[in-house]
N, CA, C and O atoms as a GROMACS GRO file, in nm:
protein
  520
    1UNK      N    1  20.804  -1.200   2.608
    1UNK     CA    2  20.938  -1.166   2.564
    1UNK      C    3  20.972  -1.028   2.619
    1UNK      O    4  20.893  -0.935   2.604
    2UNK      N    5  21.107  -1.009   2.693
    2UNK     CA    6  21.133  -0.856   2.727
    2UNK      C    7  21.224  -0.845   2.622
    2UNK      O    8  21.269  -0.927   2.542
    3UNK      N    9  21.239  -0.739   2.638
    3UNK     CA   10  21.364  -0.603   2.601
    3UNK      C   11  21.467  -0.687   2.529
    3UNK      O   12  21.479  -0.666   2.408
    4UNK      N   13  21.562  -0.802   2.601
    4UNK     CA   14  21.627  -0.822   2.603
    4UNK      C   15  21.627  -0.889   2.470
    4UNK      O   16  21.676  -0.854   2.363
    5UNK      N   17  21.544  -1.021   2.512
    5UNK     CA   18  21.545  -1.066   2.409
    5UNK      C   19  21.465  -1.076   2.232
    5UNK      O   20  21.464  -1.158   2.140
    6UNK      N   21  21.394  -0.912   2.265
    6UNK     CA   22  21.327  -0.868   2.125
    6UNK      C   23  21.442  -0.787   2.085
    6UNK      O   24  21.456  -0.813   1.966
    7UNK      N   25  21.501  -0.731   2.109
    7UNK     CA   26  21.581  -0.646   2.078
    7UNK      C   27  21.671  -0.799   1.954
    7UNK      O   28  21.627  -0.831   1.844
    8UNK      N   29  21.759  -0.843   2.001
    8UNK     CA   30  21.799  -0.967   2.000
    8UNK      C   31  21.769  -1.044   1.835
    8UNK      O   32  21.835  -1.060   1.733
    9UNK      N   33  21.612  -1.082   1.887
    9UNK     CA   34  21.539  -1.177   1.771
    9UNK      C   35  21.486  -1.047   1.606
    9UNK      O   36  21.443  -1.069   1.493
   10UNK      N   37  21.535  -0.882   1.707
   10UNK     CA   38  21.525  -0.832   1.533
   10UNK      C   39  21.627  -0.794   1.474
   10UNK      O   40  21.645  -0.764   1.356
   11UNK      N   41  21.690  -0.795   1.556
   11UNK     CA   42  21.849  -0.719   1.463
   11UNK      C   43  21.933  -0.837   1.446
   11UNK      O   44  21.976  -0.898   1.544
   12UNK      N   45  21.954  -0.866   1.350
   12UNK     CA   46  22.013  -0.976   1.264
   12UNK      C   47  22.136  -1.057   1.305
   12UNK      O   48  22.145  -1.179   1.319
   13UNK      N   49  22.248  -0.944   1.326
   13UNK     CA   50  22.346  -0.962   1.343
   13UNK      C   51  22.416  -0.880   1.489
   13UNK      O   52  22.515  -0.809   1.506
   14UNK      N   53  22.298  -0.936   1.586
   14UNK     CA   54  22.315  -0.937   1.754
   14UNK      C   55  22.373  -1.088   1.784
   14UNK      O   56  22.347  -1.186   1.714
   15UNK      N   57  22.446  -1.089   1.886
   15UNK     CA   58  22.526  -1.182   1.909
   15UNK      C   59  22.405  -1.323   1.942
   15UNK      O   60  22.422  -1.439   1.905
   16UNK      N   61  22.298  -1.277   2.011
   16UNK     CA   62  22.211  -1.359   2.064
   16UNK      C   63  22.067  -1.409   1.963
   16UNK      O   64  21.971  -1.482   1.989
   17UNK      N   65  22.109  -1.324   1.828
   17UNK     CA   66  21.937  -1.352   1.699
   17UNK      C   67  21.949  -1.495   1.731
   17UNK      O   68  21.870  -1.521   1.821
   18UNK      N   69  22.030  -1.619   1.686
   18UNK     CA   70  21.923  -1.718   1.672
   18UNK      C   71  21.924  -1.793   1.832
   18UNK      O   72  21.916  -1.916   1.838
   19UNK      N   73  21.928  -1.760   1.884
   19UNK     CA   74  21.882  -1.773   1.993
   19UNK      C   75  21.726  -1.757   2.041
   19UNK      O   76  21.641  -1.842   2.066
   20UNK      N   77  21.723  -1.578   2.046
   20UNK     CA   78  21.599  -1.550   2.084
   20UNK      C   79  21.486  -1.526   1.925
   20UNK      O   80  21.379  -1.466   1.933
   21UNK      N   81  21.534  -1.581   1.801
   21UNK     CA   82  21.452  -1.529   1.679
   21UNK      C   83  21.344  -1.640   1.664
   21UNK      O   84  21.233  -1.619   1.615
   22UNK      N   85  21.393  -1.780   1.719
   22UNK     CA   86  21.303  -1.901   1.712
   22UNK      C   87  21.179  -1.826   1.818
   22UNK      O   88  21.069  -1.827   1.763
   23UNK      N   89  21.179  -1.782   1.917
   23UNK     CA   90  21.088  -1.746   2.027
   23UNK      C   91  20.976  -1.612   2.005
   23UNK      O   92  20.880  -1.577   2.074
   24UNK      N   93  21.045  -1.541   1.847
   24UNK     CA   94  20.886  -1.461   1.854
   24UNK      C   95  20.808  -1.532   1.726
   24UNK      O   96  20.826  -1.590   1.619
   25UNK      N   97  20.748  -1.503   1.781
   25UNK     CA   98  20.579  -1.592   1.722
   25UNK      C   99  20.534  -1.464   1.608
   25UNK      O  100  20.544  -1.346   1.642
   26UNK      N  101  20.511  -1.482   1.546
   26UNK     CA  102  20.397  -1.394   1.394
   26UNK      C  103  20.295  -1.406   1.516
   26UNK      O  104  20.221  -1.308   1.509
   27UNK      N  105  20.283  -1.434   1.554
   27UNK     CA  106  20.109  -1.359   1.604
   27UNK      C  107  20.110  -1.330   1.770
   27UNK      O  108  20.020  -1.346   1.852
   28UNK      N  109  20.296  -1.262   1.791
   28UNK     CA  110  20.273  -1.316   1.948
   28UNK      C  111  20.253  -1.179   2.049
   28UNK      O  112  20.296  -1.082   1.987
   29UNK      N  113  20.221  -1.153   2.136
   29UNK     CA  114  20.143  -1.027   2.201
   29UNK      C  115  20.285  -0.962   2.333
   29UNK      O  116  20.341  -1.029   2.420
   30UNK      N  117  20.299  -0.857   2.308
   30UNK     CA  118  20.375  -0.843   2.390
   30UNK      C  119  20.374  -0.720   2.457
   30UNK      O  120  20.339  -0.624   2.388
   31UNK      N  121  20.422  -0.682   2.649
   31UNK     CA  122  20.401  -0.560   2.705
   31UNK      C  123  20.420  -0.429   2.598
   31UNK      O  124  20.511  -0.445   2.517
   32UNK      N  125  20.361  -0.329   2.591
   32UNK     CA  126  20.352  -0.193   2.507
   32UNK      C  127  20.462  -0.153   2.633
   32UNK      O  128  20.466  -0.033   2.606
   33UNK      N  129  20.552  -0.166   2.746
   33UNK     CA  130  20.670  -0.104   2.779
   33UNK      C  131  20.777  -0.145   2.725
   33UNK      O  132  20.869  -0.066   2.704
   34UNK      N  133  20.789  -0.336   2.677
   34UNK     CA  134  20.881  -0.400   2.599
   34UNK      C  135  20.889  -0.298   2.480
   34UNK      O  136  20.994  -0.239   2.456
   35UNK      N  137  20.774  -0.279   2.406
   35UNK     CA  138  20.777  -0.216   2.303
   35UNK      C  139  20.868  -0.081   2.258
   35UNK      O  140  20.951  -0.049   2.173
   36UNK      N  141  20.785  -0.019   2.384
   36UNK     CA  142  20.881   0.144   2.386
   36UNK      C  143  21.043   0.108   2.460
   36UNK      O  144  21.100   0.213   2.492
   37UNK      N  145  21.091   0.032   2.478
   37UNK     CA  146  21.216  -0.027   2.556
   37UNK      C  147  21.272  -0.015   2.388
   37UNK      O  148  21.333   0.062   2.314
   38UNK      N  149  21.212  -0.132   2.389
   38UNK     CA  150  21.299  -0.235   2.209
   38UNK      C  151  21.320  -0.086   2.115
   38UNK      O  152  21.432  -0.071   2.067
   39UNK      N  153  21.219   0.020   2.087
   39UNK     CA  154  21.212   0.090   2.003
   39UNK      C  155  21.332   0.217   2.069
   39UNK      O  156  21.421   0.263   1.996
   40UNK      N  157  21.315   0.257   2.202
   40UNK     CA  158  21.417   0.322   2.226
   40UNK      C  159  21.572   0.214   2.213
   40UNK      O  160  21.678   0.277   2.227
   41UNK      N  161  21.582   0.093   2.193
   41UNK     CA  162  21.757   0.077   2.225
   41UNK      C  163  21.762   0.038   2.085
   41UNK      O  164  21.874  -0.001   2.053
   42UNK      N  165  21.662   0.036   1.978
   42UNK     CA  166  21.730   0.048   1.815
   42UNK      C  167  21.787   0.146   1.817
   42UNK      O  168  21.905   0.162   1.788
   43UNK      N  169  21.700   0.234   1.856
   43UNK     CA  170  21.762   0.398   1.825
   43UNK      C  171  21.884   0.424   1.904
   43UNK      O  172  21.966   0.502   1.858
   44UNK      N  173  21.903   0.375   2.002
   44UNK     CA  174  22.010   0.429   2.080
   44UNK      C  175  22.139   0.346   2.119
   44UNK      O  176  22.237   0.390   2.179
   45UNK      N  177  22.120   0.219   2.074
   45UNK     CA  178  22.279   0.123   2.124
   45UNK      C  179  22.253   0.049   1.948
   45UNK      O  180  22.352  -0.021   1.930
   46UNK      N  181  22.194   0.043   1.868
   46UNK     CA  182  22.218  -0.010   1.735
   46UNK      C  183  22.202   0.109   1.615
   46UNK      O  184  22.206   0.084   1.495
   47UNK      N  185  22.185   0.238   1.672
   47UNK     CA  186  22.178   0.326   1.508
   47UNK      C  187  22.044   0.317   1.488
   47UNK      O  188  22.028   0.390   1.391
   48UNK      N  189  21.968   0.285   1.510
   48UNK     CA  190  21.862   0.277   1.362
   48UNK      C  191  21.794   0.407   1.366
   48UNK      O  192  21.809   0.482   1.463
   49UNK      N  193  21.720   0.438   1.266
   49UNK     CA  194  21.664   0.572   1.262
   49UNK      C  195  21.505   0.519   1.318
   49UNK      O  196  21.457   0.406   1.321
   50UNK      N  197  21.454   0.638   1.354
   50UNK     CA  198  21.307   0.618   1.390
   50UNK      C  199  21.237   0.551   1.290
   50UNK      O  200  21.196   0.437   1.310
   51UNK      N  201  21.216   0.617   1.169
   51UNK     CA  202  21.168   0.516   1.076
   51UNK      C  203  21.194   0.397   1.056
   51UNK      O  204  21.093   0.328   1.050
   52UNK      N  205  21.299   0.336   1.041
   52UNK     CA  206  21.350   0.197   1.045
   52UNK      C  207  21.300   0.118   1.200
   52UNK      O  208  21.228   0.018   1.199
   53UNK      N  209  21.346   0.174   1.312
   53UNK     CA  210  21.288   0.131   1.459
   53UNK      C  211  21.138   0.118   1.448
   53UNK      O  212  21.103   0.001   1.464
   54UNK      N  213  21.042   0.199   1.427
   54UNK     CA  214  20.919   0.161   1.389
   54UNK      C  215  20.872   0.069   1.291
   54UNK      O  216  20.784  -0.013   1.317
   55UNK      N  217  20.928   0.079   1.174
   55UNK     CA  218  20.872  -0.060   1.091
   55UNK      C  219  20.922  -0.163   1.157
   55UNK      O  220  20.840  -0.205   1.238
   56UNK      N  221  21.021  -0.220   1.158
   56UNK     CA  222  21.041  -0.322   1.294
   56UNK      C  223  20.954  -0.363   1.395
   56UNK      O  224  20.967  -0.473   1.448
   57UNK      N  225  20.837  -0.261   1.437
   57UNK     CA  226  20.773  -0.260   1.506
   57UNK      C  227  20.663  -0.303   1.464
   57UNK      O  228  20.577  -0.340   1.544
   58UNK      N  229  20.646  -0.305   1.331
   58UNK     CA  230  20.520  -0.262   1.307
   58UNK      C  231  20.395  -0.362   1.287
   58UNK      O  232  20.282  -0.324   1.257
   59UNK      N  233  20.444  -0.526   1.315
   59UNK     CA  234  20.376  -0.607   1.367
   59UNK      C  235  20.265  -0.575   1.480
   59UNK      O  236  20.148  -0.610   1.494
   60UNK      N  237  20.344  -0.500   1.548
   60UNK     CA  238  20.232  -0.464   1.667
   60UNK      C  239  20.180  -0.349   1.672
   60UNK      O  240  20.085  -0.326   1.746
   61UNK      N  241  20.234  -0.261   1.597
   61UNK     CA  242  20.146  -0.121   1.623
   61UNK      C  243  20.065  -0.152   1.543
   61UNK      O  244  19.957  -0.103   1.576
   62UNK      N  245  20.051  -0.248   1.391
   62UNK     CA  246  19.950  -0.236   1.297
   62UNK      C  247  19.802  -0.298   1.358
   62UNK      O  248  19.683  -0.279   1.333
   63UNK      N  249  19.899  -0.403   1.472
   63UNK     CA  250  19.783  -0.475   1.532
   63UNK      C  251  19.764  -0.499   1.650
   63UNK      O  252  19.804  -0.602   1.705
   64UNK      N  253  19.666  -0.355   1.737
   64UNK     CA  254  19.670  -0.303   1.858
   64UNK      C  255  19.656  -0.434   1.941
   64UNK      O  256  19.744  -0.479   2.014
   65UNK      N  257  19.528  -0.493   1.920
   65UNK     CA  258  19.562  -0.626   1.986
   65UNK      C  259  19.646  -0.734   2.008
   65UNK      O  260  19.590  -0.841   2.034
   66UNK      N  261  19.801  -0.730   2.002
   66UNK     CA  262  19.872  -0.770   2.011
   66UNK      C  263  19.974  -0.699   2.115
   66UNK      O  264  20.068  -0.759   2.168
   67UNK      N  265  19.935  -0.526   2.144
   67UNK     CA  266  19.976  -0.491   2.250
   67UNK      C  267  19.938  -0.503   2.380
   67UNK      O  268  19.829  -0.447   2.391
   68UNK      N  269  19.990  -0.566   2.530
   68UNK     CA  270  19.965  -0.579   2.606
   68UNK      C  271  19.996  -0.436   2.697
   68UNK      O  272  20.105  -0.380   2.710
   69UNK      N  273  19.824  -0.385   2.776
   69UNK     CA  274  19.872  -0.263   2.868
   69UNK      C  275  19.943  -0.270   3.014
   69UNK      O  276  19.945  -0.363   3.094
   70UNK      N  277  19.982  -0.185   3.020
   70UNK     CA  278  20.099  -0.197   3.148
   70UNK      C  279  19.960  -0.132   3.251
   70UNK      O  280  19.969  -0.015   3.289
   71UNK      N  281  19.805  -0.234   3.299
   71UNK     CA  282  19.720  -0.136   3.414
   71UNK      C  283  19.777  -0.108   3.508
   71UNK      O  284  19.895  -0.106   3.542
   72UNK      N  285  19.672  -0.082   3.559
   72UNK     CA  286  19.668  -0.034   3.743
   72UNK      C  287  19.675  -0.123   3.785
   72UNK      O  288  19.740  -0.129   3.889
   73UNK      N  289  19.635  -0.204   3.751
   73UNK     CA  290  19.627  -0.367   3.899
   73UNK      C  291  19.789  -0.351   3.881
   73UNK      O  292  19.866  -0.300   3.963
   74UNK      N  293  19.834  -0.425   3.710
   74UNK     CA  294  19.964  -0.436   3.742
   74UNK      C  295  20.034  -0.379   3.817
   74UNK      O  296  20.102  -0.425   3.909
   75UNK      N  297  20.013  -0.190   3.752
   75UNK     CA  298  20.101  -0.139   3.876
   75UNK      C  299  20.140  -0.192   3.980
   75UNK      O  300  20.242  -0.247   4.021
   76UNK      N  301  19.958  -0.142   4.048
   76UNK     CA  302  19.950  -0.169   4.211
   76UNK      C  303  20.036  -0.268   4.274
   76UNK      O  304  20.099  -0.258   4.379
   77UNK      N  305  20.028  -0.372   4.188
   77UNK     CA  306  20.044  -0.517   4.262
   77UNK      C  307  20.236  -0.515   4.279
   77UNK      O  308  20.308  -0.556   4.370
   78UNK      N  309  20.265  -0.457   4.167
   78UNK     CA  310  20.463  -0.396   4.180
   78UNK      C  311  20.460  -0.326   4.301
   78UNK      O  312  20.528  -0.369   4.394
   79UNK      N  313  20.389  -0.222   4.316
   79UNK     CA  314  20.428  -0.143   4.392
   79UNK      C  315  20.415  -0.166   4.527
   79UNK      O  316  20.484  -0.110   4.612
   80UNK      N  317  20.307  -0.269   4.555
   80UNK     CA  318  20.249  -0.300   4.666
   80UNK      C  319  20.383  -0.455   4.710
   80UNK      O  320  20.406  -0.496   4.824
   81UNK      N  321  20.434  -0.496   4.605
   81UNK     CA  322  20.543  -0.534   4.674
   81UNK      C  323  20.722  -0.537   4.638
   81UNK      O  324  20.804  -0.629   4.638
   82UNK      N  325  20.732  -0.380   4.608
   82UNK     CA  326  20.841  -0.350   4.600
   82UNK      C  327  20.915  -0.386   4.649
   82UNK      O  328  20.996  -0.473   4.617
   83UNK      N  329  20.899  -0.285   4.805
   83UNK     CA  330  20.961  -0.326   4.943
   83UNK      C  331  21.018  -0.496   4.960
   83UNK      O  332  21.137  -0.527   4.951
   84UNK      N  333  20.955  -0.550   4.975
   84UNK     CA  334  20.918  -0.712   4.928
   84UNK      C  335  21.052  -0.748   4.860
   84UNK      O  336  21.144  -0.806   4.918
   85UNK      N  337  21.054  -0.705   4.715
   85UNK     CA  338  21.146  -0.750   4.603
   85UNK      C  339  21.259  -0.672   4.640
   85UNK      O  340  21.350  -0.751   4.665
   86UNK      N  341  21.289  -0.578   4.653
   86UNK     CA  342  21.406  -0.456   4.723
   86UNK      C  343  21.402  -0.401   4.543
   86UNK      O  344  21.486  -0.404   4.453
   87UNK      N  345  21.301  -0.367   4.550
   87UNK     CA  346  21.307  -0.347   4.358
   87UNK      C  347  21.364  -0.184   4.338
   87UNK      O  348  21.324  -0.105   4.423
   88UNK      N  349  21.437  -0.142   4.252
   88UNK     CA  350  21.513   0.019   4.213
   88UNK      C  351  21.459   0.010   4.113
   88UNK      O  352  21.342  -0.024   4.094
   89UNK      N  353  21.549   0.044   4.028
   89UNK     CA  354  21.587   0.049   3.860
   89UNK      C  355  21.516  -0.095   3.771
   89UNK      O  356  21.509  -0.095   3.648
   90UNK      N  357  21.474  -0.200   3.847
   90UNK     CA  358  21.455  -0.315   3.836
   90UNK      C  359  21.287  -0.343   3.809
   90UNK      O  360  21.230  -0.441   3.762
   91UNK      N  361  21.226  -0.192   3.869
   91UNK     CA  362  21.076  -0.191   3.863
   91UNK      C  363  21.042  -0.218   3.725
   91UNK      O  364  20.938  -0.284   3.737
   92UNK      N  365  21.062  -0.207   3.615
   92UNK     CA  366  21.026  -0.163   3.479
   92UNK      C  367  21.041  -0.278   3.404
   92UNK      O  368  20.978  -0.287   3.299
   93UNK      N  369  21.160  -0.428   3.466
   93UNK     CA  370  21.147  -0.557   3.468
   93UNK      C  371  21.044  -0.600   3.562
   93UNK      O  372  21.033  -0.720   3.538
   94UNK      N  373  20.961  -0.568   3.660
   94UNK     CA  374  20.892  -0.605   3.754
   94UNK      C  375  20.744  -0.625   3.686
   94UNK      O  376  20.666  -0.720   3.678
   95UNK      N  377  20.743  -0.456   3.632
   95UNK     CA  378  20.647  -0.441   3.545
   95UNK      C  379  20.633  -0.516   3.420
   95UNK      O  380  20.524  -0.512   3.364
   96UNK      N  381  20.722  -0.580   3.373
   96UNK     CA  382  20.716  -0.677   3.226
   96UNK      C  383  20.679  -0.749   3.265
   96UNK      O  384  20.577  -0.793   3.212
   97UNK      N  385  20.732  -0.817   3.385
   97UNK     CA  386  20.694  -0.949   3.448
   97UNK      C  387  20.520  -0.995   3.453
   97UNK      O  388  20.457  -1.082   3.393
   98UNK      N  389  20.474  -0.877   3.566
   98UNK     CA  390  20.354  -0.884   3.619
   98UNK      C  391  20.246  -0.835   3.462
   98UNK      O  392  20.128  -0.838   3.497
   99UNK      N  393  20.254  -0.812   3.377
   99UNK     CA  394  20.206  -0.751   3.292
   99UNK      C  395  20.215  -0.920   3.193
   99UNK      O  396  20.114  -0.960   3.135
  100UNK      N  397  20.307  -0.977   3.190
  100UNK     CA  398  20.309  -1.096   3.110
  100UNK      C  399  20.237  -1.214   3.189
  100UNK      O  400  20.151  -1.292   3.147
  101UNK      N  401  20.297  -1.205   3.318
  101UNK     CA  402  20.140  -1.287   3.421
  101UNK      C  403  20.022  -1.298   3.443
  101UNK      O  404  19.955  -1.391   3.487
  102UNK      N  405  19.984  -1.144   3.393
  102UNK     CA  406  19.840  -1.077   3.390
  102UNK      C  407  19.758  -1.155   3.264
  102UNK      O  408  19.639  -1.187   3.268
  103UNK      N  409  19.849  -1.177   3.153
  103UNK     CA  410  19.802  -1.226   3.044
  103UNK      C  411  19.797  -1.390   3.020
  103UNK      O  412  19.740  -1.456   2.933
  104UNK      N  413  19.873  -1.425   3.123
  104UNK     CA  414  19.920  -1.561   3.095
  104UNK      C  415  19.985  -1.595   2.990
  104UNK      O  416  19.941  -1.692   2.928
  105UNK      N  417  20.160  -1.496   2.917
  105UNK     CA  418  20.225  -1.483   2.830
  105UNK      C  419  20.332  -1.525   2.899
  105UNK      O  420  20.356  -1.471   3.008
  106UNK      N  421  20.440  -1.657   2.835
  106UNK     CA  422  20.556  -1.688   2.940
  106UNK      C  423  20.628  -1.529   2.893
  106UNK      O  424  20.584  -1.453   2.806
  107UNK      N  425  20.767  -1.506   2.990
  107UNK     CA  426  20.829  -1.387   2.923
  107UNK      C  427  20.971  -1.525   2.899
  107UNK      O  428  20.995  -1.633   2.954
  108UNK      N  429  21.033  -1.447   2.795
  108UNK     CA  430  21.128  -1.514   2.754
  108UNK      C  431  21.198  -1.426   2.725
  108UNK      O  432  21.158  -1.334   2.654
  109UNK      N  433  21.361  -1.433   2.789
  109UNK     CA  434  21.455  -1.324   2.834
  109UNK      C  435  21.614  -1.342   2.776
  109UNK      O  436  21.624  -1.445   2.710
  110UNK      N  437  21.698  -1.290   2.782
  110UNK     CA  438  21.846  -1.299   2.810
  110UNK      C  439  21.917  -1.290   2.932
  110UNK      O  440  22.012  -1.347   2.984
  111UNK      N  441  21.833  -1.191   2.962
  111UNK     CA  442  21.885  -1.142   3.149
  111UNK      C  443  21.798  -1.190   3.240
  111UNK      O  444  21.676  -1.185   3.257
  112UNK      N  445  21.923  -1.254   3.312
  112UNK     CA  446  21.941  -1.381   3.414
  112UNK      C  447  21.857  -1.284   3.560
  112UNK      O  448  21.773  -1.343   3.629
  113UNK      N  449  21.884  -1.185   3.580
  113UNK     CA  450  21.791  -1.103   3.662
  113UNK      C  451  21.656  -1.076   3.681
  113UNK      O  452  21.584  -1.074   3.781
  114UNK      N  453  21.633  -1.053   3.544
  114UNK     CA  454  21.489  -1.086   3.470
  114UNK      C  455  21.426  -1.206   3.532
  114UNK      O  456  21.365  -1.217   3.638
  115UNK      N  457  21.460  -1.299   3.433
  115UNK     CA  458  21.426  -1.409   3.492
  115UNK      C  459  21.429  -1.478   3.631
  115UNK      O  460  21.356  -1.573   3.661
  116UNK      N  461  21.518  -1.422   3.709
  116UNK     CA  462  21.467  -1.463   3.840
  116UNK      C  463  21.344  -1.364   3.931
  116UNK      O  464  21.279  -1.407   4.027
  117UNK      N  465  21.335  -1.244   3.880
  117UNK     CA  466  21.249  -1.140   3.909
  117UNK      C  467  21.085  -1.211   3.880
  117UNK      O  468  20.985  -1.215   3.952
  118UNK      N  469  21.110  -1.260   3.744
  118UNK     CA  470  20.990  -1.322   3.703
  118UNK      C  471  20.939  -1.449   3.776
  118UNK      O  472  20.827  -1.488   3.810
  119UNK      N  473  21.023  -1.483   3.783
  119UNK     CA  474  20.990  -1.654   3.897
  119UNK      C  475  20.970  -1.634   4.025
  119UNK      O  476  20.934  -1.732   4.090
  120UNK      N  477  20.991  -1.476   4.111
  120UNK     CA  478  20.975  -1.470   4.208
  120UNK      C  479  20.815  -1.383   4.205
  120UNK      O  480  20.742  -1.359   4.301
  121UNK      N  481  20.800  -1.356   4.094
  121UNK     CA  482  20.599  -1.282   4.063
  121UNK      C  483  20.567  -1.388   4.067
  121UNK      O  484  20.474  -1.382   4.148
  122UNK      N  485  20.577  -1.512   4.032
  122UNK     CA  486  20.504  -1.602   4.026
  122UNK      C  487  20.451  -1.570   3.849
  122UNK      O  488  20.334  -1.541   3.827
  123UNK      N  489  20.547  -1.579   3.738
  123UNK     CA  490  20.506  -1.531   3.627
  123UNK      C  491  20.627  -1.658   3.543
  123UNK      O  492  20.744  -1.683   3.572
  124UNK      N  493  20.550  -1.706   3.450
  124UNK     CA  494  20.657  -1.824   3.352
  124UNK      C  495  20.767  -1.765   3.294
  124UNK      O  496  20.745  -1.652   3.249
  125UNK      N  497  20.901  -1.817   3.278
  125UNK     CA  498  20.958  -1.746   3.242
  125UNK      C  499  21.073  -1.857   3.173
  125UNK      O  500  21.083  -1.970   3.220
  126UNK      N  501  21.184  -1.798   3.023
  126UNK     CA  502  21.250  -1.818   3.002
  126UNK      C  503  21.392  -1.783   2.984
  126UNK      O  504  21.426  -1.691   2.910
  127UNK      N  505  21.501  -1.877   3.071
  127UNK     CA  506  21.615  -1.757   3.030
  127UNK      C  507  21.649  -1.841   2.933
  127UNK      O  508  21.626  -1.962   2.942
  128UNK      N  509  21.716  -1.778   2.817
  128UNK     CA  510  21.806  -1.810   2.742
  128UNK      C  511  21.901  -1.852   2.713
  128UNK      O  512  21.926  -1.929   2.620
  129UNK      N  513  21.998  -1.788   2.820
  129UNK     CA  514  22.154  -1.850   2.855
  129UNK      C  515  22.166  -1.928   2.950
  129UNK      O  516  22.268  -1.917   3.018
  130UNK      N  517  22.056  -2.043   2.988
  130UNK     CA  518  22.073  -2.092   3.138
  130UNK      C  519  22.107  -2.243   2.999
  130UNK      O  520  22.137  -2.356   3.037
   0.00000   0.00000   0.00000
């Protein structure tokens, strides 16, 4: 799951909750960059206070193993084909991607960009609005 659509499945009354709210799992593992993404855009395009943005969270911080790390391979393997993707601003979806491939986690999205980013890693992916 990226950004898009965690953001989405926690705030209640986002245009897209029951959409993306069926798709997180109680026990489901997700990139630690999704994480710091989702936790920065409570705070910053919905209000929430840090405290509130963290308990929200707190499925996964309580239970480290459920955070997925953003390694070096992953890196490498973005960076090594940036050029490749013509990737900008887009790296940090590149990185969700390859980081959810790494694990063998589909990502399940809103943004239609995303999702084609992901199908071109060679990483499972769901859009939402298709």
């Amino acid at each position: 799951m990226d950004t898009s659509a965690l953001v989405a499945a926690l705030v209640a009354d986002h245009q897209y909750h029951s959409l993306a709210r069926p798709h997180l799992r109680a026990d489901g593992r997700l990139p630690a960059i999704v994480l710091a993404e989702t936790f920065s855009q409570l705070r910053r395009t919905f209000g929430q206070s840090a405290a509130n943005s963290a308990a929200l969270l707190r499925p996964w911080w309580a239970d480290r193993k459920r955070i997925l790390p953003t390694t070096a391979a992953a890196t490498a393997a973005i960076l090594r084909r940036a050029g490749e993707l013509d990737l900008g601003g887009s790296i940090h979806d590149a990185l969700v991607a390859q980081v959810c491939k790494e694990h063998d986690i589909p990502l399940v999205t809103l943004d239609g960009r995303q999702h084609r980013l992901a199908l071109a890693l060679g990483a499972g992916s769901t859009y939402l609005l298709a």
